[in-house]
C-alpha positions as YAML, in Angstrom:
chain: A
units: angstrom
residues:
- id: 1
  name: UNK
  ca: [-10.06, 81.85, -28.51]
- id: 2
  name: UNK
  ca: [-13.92, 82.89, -29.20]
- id: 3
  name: UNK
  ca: [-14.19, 79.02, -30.37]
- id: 4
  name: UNK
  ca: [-12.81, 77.59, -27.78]
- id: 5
  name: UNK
  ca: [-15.16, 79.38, -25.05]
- id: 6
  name: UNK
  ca: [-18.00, 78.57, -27.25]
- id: 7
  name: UNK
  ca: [-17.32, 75.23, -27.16]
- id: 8
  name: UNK
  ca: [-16.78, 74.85, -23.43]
- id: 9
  name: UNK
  ca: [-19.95, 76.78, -23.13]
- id: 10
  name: UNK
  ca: [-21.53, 74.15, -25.34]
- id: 11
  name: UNK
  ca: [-19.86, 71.48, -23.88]
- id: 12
  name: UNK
  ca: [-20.60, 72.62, -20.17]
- id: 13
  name: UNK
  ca: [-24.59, 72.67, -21.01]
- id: 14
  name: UNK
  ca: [-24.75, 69.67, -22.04]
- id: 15
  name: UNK
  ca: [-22.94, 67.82, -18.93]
- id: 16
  name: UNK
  ca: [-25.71, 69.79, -17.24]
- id: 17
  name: UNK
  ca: [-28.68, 69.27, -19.13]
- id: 18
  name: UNK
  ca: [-27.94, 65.36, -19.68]
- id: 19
  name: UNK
  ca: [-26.79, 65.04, -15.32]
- id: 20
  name: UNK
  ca: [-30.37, 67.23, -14.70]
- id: 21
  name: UNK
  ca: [-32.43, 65.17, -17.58]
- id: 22
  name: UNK
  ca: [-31.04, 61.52, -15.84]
- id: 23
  name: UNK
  ca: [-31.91, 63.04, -12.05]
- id: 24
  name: UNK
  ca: [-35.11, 63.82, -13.63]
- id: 25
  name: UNK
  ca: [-36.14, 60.78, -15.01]
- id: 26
  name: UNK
  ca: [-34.88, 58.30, -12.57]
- id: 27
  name: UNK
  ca: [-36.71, 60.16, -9.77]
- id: 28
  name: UNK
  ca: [-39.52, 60.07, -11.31]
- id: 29
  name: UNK
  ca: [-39.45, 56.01, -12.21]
- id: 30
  name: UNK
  ca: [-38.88, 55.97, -8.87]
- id: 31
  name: UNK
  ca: [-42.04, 57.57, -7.54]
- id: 32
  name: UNK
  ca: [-44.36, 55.83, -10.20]
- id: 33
  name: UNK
  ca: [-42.94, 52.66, -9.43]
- id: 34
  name: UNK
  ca: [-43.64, 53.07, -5.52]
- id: 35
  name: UNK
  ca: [-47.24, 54.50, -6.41]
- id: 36
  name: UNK
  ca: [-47.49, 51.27, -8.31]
- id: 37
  name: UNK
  ca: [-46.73, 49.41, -4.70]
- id: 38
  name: UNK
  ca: [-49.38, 51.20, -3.21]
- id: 39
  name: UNK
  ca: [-47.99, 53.68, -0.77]
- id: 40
  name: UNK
  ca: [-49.81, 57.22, -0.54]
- id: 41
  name: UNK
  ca: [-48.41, 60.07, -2.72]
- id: 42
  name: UNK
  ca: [-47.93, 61.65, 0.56]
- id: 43
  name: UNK
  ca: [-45.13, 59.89, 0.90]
- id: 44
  name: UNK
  ca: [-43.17, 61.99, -1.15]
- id: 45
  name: UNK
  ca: [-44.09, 65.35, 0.89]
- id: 46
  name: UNK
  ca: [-41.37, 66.33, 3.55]
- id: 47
  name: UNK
  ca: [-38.80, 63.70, 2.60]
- id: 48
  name: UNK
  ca: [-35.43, 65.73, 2.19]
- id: 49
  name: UNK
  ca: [-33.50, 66.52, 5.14]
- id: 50
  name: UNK
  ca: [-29.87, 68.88, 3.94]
- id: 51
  name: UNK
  ca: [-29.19, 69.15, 8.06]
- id: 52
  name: UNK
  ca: [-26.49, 66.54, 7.57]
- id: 53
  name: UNK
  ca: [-25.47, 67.99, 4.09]
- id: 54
  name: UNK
  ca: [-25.18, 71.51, 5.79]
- id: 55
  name: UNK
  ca: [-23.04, 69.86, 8.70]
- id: 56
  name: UNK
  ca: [-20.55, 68.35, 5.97]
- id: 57
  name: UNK
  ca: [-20.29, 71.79, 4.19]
- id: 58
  name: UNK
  ca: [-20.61, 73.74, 7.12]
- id: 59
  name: UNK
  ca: [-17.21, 72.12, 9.03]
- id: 60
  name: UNK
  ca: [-15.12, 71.65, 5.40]
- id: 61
  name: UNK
  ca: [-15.37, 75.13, 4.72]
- id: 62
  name: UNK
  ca: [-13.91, 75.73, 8.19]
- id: 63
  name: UNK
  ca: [-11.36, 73.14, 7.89]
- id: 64
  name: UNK
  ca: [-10.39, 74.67, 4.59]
- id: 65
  name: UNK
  ca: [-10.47, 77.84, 6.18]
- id: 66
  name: UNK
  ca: [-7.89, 77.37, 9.18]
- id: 67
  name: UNK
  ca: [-5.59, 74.59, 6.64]
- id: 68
  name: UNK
  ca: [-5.50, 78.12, 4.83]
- id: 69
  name: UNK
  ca: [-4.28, 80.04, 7.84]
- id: 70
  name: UNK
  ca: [-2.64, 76.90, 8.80]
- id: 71
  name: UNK
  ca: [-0.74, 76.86, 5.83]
- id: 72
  name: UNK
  ca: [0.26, 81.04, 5.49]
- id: 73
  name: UNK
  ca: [1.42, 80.69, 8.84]
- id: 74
  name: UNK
  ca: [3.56, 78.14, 8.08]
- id: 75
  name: UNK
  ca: [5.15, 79.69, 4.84]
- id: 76
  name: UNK
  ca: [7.03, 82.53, 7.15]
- id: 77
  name: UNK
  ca: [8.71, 79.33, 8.29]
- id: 78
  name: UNK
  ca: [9.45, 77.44, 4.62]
- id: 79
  name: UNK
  ca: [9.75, 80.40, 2.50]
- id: 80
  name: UNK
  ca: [11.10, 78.49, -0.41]
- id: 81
  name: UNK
  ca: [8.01, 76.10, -0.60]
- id: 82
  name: UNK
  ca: [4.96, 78.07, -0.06]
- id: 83
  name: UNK
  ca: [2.86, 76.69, -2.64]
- id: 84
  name: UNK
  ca: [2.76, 72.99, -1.56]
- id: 85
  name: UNK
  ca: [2.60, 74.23, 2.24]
- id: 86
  name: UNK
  ca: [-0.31, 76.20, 1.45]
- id: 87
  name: UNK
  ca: [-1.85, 72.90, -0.42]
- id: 88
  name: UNK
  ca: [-0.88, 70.65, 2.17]
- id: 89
  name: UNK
  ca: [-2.45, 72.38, 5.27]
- id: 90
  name: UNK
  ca: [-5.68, 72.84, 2.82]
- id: 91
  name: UNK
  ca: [-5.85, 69.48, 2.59]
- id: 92
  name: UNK
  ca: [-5.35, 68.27, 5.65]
- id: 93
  name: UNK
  ca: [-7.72, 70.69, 6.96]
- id: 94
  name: UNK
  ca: [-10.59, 69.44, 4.82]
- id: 95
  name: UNK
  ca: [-9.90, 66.19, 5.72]
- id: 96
  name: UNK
  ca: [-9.69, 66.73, 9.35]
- id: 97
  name: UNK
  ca: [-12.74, 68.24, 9.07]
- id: 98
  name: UNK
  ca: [-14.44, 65.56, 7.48]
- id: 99
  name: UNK
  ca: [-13.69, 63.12, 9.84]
- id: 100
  name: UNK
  ca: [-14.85, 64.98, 12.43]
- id: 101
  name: UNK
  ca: [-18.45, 65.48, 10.27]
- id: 102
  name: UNK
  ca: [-18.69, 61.71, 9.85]
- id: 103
  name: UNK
  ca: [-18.00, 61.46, 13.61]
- id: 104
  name: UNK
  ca: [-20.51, 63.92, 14.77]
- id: 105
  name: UNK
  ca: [-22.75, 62.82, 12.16]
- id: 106
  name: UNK
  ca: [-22.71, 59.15, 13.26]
- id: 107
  name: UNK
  ca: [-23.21, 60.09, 17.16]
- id: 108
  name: UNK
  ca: [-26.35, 62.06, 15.86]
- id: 109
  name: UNK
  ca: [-27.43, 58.92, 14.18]
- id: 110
  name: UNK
  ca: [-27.14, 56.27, 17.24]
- id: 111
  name: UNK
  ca: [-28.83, 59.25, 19.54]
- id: 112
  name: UNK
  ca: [-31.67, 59.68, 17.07]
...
């Protein structure tokens, strides 16, 4: 048992530390390579915007959220099948809820 976690542990770091190394490195390519164009290194300052990414996860943890209480309510109902229920209404709450974050998202888009 102790080797297994050990290994996972191991294992686990280095998905990390080899996904963090590539970001790394490809970012900054990136940047030299458009320095190299001639653009200001202030081009770089005040790029990242996570108002869409905090839209996405804002509405699928509320669509998970009521396919949840979707999904409890429904197992009084189907008391033999309360697992996939539960699963079902999950998913089709964080799906639901996707669409509608594309859809919001895009209308935000063709405004701006």
């Amino acid at each position: 048992m102790e080797t297994t976690s050990a290994a996972l542990f191991i294992s686990i770091s280095l998905v990390v530390f080899g996904i963090s190394y590539y970001y790394f490195t490809t970012r900054h390519k990136e940047r030299m390579e458009i320095i190299e164009r001639g653009l200001s290194p202030d081009y770089f300052k005040n790029q990242s915007n996570f108002l869409p990414m905090l839209l996405v996860l804002g509405l699928s943890s509320v669509g998970v959220a009521l396919g949840l209480a979707v999904g409890l309510a429904l197992c009084d109902f189907f008391p033999t099948k309360k697992f996939l229920i539960i699963g079902l209404c999950i998913f089709m709450g964080l799906g639901l809820s996707l669409i509608m974050s594309y859809l919001v998202l895009k209308n935000t888009q063709k405004k701006g």
